[in-house]
N, C-alpha and C positions, 0 to 999 in steps of 0.2 A: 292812156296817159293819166286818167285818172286816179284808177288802181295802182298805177305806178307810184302818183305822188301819196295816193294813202298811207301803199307801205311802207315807203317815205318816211312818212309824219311819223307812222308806227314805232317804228324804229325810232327814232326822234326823239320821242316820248319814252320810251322803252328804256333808251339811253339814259334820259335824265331821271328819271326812275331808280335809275341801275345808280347814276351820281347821286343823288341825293342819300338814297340807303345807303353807300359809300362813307359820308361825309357824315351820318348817325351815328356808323359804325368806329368811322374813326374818332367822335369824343365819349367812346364808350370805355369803361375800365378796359385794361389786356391783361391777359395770360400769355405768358412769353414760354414756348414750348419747345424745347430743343431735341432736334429728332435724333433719333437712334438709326443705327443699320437697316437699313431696308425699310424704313417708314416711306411710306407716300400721301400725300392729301389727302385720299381717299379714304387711308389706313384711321388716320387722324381723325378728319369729320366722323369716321361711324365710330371712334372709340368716343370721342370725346363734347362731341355738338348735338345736337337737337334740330338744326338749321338746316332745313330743304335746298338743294342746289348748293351745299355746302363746298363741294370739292371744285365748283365753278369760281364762286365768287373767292373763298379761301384764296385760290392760285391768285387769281389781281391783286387780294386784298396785301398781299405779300411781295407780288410783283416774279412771281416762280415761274421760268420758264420754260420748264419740265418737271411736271410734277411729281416724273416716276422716275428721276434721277436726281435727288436731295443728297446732298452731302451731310455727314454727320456732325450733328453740332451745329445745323441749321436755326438761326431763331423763327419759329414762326408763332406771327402775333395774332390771340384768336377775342376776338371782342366778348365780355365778360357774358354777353346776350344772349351770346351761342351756345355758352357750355350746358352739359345736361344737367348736372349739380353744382353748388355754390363750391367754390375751390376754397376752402380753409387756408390762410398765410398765415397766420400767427396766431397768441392764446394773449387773456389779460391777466399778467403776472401780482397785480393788484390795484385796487380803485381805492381812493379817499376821497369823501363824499359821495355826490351823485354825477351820470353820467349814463348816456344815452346811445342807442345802439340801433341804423336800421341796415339791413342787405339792400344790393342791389336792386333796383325798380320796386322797391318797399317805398312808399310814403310816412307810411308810420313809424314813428319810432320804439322801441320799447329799453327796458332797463337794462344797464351792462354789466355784471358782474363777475368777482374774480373769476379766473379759469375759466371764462366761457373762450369759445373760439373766435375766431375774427375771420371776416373771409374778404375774398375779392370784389371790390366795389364797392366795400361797406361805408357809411360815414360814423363818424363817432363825434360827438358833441357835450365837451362839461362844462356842470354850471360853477359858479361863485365860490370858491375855497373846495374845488374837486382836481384831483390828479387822476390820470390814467396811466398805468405803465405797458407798454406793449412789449411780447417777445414773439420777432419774425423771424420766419424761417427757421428758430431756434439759435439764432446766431446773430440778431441786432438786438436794440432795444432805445426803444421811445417813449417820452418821457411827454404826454399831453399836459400841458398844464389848464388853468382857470381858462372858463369861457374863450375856448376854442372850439374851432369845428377841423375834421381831419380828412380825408378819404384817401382808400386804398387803393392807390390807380393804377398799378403798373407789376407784375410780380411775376417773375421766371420759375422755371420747375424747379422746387426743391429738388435737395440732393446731388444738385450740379457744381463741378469748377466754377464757375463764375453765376454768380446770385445777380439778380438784377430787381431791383425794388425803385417804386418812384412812391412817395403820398404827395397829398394838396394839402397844404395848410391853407383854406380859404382864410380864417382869421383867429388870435391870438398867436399862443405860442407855445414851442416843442425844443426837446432835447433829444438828441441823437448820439446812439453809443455804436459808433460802427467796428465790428469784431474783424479784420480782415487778417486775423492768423489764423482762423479755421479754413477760411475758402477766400477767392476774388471777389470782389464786391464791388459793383456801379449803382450808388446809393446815390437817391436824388431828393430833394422837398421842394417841391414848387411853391410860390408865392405867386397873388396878383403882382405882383411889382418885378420876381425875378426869380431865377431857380441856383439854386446851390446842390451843387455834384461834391460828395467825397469819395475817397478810397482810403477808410480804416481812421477813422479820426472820431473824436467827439467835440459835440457842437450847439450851439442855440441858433434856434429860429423862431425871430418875434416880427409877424405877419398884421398890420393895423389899416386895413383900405388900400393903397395904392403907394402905401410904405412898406419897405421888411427891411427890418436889423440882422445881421448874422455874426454872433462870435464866434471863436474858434479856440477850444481848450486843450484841446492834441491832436496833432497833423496837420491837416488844410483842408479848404473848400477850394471850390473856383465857385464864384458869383455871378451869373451872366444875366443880361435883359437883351433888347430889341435894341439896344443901343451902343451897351459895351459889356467890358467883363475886369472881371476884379481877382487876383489869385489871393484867398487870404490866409498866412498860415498864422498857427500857434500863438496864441496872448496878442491877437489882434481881433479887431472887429470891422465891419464893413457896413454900411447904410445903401439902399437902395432906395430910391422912386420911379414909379411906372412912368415912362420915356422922357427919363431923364436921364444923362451920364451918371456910373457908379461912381462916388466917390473913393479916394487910396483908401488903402488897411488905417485904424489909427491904435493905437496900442490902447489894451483894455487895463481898467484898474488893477494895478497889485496885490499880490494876496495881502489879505489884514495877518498884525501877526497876533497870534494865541500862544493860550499855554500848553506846552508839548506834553505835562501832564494831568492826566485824567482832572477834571473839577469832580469834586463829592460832596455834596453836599444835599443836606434835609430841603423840603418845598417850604417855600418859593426858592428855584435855582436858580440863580444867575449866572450867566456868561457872558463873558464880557471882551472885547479884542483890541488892540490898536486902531488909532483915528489913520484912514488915509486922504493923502492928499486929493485936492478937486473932486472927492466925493462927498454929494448928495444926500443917499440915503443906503442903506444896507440891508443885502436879505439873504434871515436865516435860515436853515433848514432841516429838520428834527427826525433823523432815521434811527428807525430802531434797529435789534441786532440783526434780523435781517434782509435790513438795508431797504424794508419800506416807508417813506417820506411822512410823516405823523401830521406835519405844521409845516408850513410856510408863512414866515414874518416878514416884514419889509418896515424897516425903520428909519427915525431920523436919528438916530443915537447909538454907539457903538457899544449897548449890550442888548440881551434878548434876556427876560424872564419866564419861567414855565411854574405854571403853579397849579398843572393837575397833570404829574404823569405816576407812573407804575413805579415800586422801586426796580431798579436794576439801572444796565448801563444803554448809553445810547449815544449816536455821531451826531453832531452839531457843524455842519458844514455854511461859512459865510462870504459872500462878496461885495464887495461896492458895488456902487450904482454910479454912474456921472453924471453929467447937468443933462447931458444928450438923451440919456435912457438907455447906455452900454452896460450890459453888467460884466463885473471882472472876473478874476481868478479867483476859485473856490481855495480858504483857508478850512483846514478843521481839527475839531476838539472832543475829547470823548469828557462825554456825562453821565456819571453816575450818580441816582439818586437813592439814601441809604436813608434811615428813620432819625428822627428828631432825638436828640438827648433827654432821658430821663429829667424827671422836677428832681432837687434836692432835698432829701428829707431833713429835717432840724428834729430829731429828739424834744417832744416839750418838755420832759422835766429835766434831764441833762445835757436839754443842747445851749445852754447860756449861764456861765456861773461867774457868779460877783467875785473877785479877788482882793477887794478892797478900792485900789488907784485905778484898774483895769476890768474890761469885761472879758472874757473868752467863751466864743461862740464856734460849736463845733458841729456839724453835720454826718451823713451816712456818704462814703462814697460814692460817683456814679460810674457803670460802665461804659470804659470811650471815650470820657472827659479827661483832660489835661490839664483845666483850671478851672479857677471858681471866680465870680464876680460877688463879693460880698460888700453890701451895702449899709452903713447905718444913717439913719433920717428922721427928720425931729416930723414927718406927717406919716401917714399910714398908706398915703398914696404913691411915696416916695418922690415927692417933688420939690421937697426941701432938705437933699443931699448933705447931715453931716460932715460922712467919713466913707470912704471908697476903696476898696485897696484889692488887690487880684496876685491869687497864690494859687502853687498846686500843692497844697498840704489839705485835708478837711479841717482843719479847724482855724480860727484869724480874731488876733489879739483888738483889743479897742481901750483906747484912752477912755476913763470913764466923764459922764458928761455932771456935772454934780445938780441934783433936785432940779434935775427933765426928764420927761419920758420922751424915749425914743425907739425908733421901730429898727430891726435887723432883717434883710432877707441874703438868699444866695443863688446864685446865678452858675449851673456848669456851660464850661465851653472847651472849643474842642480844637484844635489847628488846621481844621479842614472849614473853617468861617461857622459852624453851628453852633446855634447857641441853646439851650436848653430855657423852659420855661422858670418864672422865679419862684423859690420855696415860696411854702405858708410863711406869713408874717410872724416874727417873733416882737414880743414885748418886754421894754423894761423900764422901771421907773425909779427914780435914786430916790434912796428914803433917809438919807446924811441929815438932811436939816430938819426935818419931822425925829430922827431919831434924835439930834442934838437939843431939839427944845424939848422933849418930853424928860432926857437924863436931866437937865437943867432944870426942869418943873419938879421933879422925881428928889432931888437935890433940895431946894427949896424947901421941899413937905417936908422933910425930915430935920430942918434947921429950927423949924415953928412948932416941932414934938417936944 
């Protein structure tokens, strides 16, 4: 009787044993492995595991009830713990800033850089003004923004009809470009607070404790928790709390409107867009040609300045913000930055000549200018403005000022807002009344000869 209840207990324990490694197994990353013709468990664990009693626990783990009659196109889901080597899902197409990188059952972390690999179970973590951009499968692509942490949790065999990907945004926030013209796609992001499924859409997920926002910029989400679910499509957004009901879709801010062309302009650039209504704040965003994110701004005023890029050209994509913390629809504007206008040269011995009533002051043309800002001013600082006047000719007539000196400079500019630095200072000083009492004194001497 004894024996009896040992083996019992044995078993007992054996059992819960068997559950507990079970319930390990199930919050561990998966590898979603779709069998081919004549796969079996068996085939699988010795191709693909490391895991003693593989082909035992496998079958449960799965729920198969024949293990040597699978149908093709079988999911089976293998815990990241078992495989022999780390499974590669995607590459990092680029990083701005820093940004941190560990594998599966890694504690540590180390540095992530572009083109490295990304594999199953990995977490990924940026700091303070860092982007990550991810490319899975070769076919999505994810957008980590600032102080997020991310993990790989869920990934089907490449190269299938239907791609199956899940990450965790434990916290911050991500963008989602789901490509589903290439193949099927069941694309998921989990939050603490709730999970969002699409099929072929692009999207935001802002993940903050026991809140997530989700908007939706092409296609739909569905939004679900422990409580309810929310269907969100296109130029809406959806608020979640952990066990709380979803809130309806609410329409995200309007695109701002811009100029449809090109801004050109010398550093400091500005761009600048439409105020919209019940927004906030604004934020911009500075891709170059191609297509990796340089800057992200977030403003209370409806322009952006950039005062240290490259010349050439580059995309400037902007949305509101609402009181809530919804961001809207991406407006955008191409920027090119092109060099500063020459100074204008003045000739100093024939760029200012007396005509008697008038002065004329002429200059060297510039290239790329369309006009000139010519200035006369009775200080040298130019802060006691004369006479003012704006021509596209080089050279510009002046009333003469009689017995004052007064300074001339000239200013090119150009129809695309640049202004060119001011010439050297020219000088002139009327000598009418010094010439008039000397002829008069001169006059004089010769009446007392």
């Amino acid at each position: 009787m004894f024996k009896k209840f040992k083996g019992i207990h044995f078993s007992f324990v054996a059992a819960l044993f068997l559950f507990a490694a079970m319930q390990a197994q199930a919050q561990q990353p998966e590898w979603i492995y779709n069998t081919l013709k004549g796969d079996t468990i068996w085939d699988i664990c010795l191709k693909y595991t490391n895991k003693r009693g593989c082909w035992i626990t496998l079958t449960k783990y799965n729920q198969i009830a024949n293990d040597r009659a699978i149908p093709v196109n079988t999911p089976i889901h293998i815990p990241v713990g078992w495989l022999k080597t780390p499974l590669a899902v995607g590459s990092v197409v680029y990083i701005t800033g820093n940004a941190e990188y560990s594998q599966w059952g890694d504690q540590q972390f180390s540095k992530l850089v572009s083109g490295q690999q990304v594999h199953l179970g990995a977490k990924i973590r940026t700091q303070t003004d860092s982007l990550v951009k991810l490319l899975l499968h070769e076919t999505n692509e994810v957008l980590i923004k600032q102080n997020s942490e991310l993990l790989l949790e869920k990934f089907s065999s490449a190269g299938k009809a239907i791609l199956e990907e899940e990450i965790s945004l434990k916290k911050g926030a991500a963008e989602a470009e789901v490509n589903s013209g290439k193949v099927q796609n069941r694309f998921i992001i989990k939050t603490p607070a709730a999970i969002a499924a699409v099929r072929g859409t692009e999207f935001r997920i802002n993940s903050s404790g026991d809140q997530m926002r989700g908007e939706v910029l092409e296609g739909k989400i569905d939004v679900s928790s422990d409580t309810s679910s929310q269907s969100v499509p296109a130029g809406f957004g959806v608020a979640a709390t952990k066990g709380k009901k979803i809130l309806p879709p609410k329409a995200l801010p309007p695109k701002p409107e811009m100029l449809k062309d090109p801004v050109k302009s010398a550093l400091p650039a500005k761009v600048s867009w439409g105020p919209v209504d019940k927004v906030s704040q604004y934020q911009a965003s500075l891709f170059d040609k191609k297509g990796q994110i340089l800057a992200v701004d977030t403003v209370n005023h409806n322009w952006v300045t950039y005062s240290s890029l490259d010349k050439g050209c580059y995309q400037v994509k902007v949305h509101g913000i609402d009181s809530e913390g919804f961001h809207g629809i991406n407006s955008e504007a191409s920027l090119c930055i092109i060099d500063d206008l020459a100074q204008v040269v003045i000739p100093d011995e024939s760029g200012l000549k007396d005509r008697g009533s008038e002065l004329v002051l002429s200059w060297q043309s510039v290239p790329e200018a369309d006009s000139y800002k010519v200035q006369m001013s009775a200080d040298e600082e130019f802060t006691n403005i004369i006479q003012e006047l704006t021509t596209s000719e080089t050279q510009a007539v002046f009333a003469k000022t009689k017995d004052q000196k007064v300074y001339f400079r000239t200013i090119a500019m150009d129809n695309q807002g640049r202004v060119g630095a001011p010439s050297h200072v020219h000088e002139y000083t009327d000598q009418s009344l010094l010439k008039s009492i000397l002829a008069t004194a001169f006059l004089i001497g010769i009446a007392f000869l």
